[in-house]
C-alpha atoms as one frame of an Amber mdcrd trajectory, in Angstrom:
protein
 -25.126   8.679   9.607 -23.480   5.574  10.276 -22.539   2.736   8.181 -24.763
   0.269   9.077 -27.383   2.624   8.270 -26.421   2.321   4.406 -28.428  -0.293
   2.331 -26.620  -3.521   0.341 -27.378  -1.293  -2.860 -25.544   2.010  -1.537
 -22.900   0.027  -0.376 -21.930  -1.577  -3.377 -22.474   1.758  -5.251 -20.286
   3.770  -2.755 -17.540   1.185  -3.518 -17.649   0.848  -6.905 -17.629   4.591
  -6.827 -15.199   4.845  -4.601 -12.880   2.298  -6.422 -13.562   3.654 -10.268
 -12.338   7.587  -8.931  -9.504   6.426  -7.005  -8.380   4.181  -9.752  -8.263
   7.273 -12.420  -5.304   8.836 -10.364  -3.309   5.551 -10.056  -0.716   3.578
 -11.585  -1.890  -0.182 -12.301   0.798  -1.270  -9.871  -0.907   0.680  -6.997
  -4.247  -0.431  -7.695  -2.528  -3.688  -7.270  -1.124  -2.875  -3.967  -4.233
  -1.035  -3.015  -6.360  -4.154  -3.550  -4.303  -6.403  -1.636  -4.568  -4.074
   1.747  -7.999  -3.599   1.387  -8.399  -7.311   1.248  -6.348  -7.722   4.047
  -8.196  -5.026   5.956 -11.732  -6.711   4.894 -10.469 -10.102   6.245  -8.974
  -9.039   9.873 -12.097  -6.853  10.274 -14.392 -10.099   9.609 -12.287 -11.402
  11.878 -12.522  -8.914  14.760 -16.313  -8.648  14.247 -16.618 -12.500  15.260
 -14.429 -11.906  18.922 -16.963  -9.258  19.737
């Protein structure tokens, strides 16, 4: 299954999902730093997409 196959509902579930387990095990300041790289990684891969 690939990603694209997922639909905007899933998606937002899987990350929500996704964010609430990995935020149980973590320390506010590494949510913090967590959130910041994933932004980063969501804005060079928008970027990336729109050279291809």
């Amino acid at each position: 299954m690939c990603i694209s196959d997922f639909s905007n509902c899933e998606l937002v579930t899987l990350a929500t999902s996704l964010a609430i387990a990995m935020s149980n095990q973590l320390s506010n300041e590494d949510i913090a730093v967590l959130s910041a790289f994933f932004t980063a990684l969501g804005d060079n891969l928008a970027i990336l997409s729109l050279e291809n």
